[in-house]
N, C-alpha and C positions, 0 to 999 in steps of 0.2 A: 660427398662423393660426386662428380663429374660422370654422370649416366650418361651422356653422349659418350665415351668412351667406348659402351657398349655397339654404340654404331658402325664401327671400325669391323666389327666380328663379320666375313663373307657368309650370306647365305645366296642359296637359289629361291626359286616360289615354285610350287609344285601344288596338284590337288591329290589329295589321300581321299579315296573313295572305299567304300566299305557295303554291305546291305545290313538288314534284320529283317530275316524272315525274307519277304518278297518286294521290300520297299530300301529303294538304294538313297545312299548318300554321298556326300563329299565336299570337300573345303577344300579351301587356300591354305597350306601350310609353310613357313619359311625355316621353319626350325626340324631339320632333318639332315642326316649323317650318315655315311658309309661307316661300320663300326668293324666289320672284317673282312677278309676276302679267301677265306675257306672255312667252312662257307660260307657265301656273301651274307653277309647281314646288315640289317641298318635299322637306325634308331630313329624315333618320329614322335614329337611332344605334343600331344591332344588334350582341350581344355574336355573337363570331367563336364560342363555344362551345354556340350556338343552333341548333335544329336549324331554323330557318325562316333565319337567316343560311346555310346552307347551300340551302334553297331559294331564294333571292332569288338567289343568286349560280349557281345553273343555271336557273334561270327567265327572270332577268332581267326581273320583275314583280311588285308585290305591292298589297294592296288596305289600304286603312286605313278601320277602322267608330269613328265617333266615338260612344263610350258615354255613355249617358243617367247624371245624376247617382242617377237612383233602380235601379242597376246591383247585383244583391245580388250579398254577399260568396264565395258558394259559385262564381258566374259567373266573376268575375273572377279566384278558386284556380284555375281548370281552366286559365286562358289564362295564367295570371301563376305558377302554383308546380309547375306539371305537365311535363313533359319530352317533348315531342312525338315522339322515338324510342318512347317506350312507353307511349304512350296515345294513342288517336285523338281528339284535342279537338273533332274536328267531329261524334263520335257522339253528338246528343242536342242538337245546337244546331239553329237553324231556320238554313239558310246558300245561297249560289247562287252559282253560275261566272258571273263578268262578262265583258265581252267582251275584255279582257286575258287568260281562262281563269285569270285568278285567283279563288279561293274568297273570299265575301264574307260576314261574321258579320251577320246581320241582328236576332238576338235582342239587347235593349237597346242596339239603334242607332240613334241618330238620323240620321246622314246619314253617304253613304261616300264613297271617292272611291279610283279606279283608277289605278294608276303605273306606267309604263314607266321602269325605269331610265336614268340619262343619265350618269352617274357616280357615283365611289365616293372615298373617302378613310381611306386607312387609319389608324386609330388605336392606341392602346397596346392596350389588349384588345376594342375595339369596331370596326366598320365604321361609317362614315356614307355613308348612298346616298342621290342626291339624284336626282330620276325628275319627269318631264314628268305632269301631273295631264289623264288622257285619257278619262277618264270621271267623273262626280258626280250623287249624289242625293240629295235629302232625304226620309229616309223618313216620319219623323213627328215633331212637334214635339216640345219639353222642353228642357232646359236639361242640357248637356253637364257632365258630372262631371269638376272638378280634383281633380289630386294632392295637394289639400292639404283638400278634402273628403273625401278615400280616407281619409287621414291621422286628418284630426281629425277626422270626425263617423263615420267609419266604422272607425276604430281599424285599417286597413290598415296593413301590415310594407310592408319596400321588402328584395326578391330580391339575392340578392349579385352575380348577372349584369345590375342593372341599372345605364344609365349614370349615375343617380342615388344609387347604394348608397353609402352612407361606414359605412366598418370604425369598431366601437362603437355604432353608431345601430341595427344591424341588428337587428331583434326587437324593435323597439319604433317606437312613432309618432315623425317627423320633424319 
């Protein structure tokens, strides 16, 4: 099988941000979908070894900030290569509790949008949760950065916890 194939598939890059308790989270996610539009809902794949997949699943809410394509590479390390048990990701970002009391990344975000979970689906190493879209804003204009912008003009890796990762590709552009 010809897994570069896979590569051909359009995503965006987004951070899903979540809490537990009083301690916020969030990652890089590329693997996210609009799945209806009455009511909006949308679907988002979270590795189970994640420490915001553990938020989402005692919260039962999380926020998605769609990142601007001029998003620099040091921003997207902290939410994308950082291990939210031991580092606070939200120290040092500009961020605000939506009315879900989900924490929402507002630095290079263009627009966000607020989720109530509605179901889950378990997968091989990942969750997929798909949540009722109960708040949306658009912050400021610009043009939303693909994964294949990360990739090719920004020389971005792809995380082995993501649902995008293919063993051998790892450490290098996709």
């Amino acid at each position: 099988m010809d897994e570069r194939a896979l590569d051909k598939i359009g995503y965006g890059l987004y951070i899903v941000s979540s809490r537990s308790g009083d301690r916020f989270n969030g990652q890089i996610v590329n693997a996210l979908i609009q799945t209806t539009c009455g009511p909006f809902t949308i679907a988002v794949s979270i590795n189970r070894e994640n420490f915001t997949h553990q938020c989402i699943e005692e919260s039962g809410i999380f926020s998605v900030s769609i990142l601007s394509q001029d998003t620099d590479m040091k921003f997207l390390g902290t939410f994308g290569f950082r291990d939210g048990r031991e580092v606070d990701k939200f120290s040092g970002c500009t961020y605000r509790i939506g009315t879900t009391t989900a924490p929402i990344v507002l630095d290079n975000t263009l627009a966000y949008l607020e989720v109530q979970r509605t179901g889950q689906l378990e997968l091989t190493t990942h969750t997929l949760y798909v949540g009722e879209v109960v708040e949306a804003e658009i912050i400021r204009e610009g043009i939303p950065m693909t994964y294949a912008y990360y990739h090719e003009v920004k020389g971005g890796k792809t995380p082995e916890r993501a649902a995008t990762y293919i063993p051998g590709l790892h450490g290098r552009s996709r």
